[in-house]
Each structure stands twice: as structure tokens, then as C-alpha cells.
One Martini backbone bead per residue (centre of mass of N, CA, C, O) as a GRO file, in nm:
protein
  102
    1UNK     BB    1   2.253  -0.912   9.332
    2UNK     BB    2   2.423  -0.722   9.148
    3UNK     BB    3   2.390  -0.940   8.893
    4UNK     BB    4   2.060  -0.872   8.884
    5UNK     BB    5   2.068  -0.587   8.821
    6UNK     BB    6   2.242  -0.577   8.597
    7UNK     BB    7   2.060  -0.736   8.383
    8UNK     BB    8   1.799  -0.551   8.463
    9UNK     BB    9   1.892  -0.331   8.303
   10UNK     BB   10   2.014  -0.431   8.033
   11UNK     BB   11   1.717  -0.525   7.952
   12UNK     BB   12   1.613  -0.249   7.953
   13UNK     BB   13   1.822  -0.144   7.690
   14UNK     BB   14   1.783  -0.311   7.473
   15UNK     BB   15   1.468  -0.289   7.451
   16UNK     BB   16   1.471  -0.020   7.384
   17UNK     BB   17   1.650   0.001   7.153
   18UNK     BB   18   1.460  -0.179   6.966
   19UNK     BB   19   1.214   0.005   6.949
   20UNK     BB   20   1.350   0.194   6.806
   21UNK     BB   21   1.473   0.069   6.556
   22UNK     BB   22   1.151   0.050   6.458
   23UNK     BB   23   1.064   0.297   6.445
   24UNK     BB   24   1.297   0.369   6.221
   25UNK     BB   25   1.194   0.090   6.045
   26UNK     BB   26   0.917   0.209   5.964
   27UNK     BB   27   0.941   0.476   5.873
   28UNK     BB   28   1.120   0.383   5.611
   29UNK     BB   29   0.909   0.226   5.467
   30UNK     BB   30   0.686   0.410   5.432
   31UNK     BB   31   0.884   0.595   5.234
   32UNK     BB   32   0.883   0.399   5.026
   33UNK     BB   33   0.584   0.380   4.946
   34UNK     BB   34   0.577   0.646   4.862
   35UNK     BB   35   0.781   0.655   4.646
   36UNK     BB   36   0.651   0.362   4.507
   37UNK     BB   37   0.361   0.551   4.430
   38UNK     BB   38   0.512   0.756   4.234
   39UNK     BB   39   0.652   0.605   4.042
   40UNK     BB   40   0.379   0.402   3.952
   41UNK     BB   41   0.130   0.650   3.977
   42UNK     BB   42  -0.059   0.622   4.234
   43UNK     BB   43   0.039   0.912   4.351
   44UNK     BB   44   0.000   1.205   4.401
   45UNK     BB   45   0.188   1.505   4.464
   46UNK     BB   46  -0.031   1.568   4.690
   47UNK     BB   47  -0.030   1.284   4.842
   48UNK     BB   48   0.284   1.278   4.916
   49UNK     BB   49   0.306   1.554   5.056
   50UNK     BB   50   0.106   1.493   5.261
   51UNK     BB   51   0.267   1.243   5.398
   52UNK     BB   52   0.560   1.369   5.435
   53UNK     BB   53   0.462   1.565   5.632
   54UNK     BB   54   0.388   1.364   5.844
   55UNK     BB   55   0.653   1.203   5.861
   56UNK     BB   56   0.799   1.451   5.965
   57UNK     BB   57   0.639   1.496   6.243
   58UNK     BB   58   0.713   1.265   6.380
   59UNK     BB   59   1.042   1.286   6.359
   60UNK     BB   60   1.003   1.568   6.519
   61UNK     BB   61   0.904   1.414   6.745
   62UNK     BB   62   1.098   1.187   6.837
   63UNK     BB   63   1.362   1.362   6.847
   64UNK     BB   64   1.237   1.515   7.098
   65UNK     BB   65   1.212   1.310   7.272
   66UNK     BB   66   1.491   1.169   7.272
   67UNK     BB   67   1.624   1.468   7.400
   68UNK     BB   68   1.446   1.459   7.678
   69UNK     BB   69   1.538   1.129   7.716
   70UNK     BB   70   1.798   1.054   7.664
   71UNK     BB   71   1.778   0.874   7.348
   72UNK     BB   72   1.467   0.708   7.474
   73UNK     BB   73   1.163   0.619   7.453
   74UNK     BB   74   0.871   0.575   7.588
   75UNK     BB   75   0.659   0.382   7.604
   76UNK     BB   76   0.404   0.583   7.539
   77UNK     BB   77   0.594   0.694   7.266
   78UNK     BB   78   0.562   0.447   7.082
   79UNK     BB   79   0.258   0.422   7.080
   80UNK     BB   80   0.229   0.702   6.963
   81UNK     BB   81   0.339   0.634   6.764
   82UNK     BB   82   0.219   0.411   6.610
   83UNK     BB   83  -0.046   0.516   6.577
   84UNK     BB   84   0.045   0.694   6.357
   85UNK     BB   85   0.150   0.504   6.161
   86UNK     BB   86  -0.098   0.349   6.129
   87UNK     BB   87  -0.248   0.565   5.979
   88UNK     BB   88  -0.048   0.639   5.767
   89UNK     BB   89  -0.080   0.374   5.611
   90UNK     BB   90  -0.373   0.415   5.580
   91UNK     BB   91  -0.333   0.675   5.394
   92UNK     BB   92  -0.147   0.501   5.169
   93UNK     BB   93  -0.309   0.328   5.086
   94UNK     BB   94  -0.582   0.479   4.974
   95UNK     BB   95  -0.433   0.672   4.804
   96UNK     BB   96  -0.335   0.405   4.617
   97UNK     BB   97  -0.676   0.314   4.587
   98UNK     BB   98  -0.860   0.576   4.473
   99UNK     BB   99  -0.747   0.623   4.142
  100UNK     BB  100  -0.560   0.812   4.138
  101UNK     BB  101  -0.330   1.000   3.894
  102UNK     BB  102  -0.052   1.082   3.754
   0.00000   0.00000   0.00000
């Protein structure tokens, strides 16, 4: 029964550990997207920044999230991260492909 359980914590703290690590390497990806089309000249210094700012936002909502909850988000706050994530996403394509030019 202890072994029982003790798997049962294990397998929900991995699971935990996971779903962040997913949520930092998606952030740290649209990062460089954004990088990508500045380099580019895909995104102008204006869509740029208001992107970083997004992002920014999303990082410092995780961050107190995190805090918050000893150092892990809830199942809700993964989602609603993720929903924020591919907002951002799409904003990112958008802006790249408006025709607009640095």
C-alpha cells in the first residue's frame, strides 16, 4: 500500500516537473521567433516590442504563479498559460506575414 502510494506522489510530481519545463522551452521558442524576424526584417522595432511585452507578461504571471504555489503551476494555470502561448503565436505569424517591413 505505501509502495502504492508512494509511486502515486512520484508519478504526479514528474508529471508536474514536465508540464513546466514544456511551458518554459515553449516560451523560450516564441522568444526566438521573435528574434528570428527581426533579424529577418519581418517584424518592425514596433511589433517587436509589442510582442517582448506580451511575453514579458505571460513570464512574470508564471513566475508569481510558481511562487505562489511552491514552485508549480496548477493544472488551470498550465491551460491558461498555453491559451495566452498560442495567442501570442498567432500574433507572431500575423505580424510576420503583414507585409510590413523593418
Amino acid at each position: 500500500m505505501k509502495k502504492l502510494i508512494l509511486s502515486t506522489v512520484l508519478t504526479v510530481v514528474a508529471v508536474t516537473g514536465l508540464s513546466a519545463a514544456e511551458v518554459d522551452y515553449r516560451r523560450h521558442e516564441q522568444v526566438n521567433r521573435i528574434n528570428q524576424g527581426v533579424r529577418s526584417g519581418s517584424l518592425t522595432r514596433g511589433e517587436a516590442a509589442r510582442l517582448r511585452a506580451e511575453e514579458s507578461h505571460v513570464r512574470r504571471e508564471v513566475a508569481h504563479d510558481r511562487f505562489n504555489n511552491g514552485g508549480h503551476l496548477t493544472p488551470y494555470q498550465r491551460n491558461r498559460v498555453n491559451r495566452q502561448e498560442n495567442r501570442i503565436s498567432s500574433q507572431i505569424y500575423r505580424y510576420k506575414h503583414n507585409n510590413l517591413y523593418r
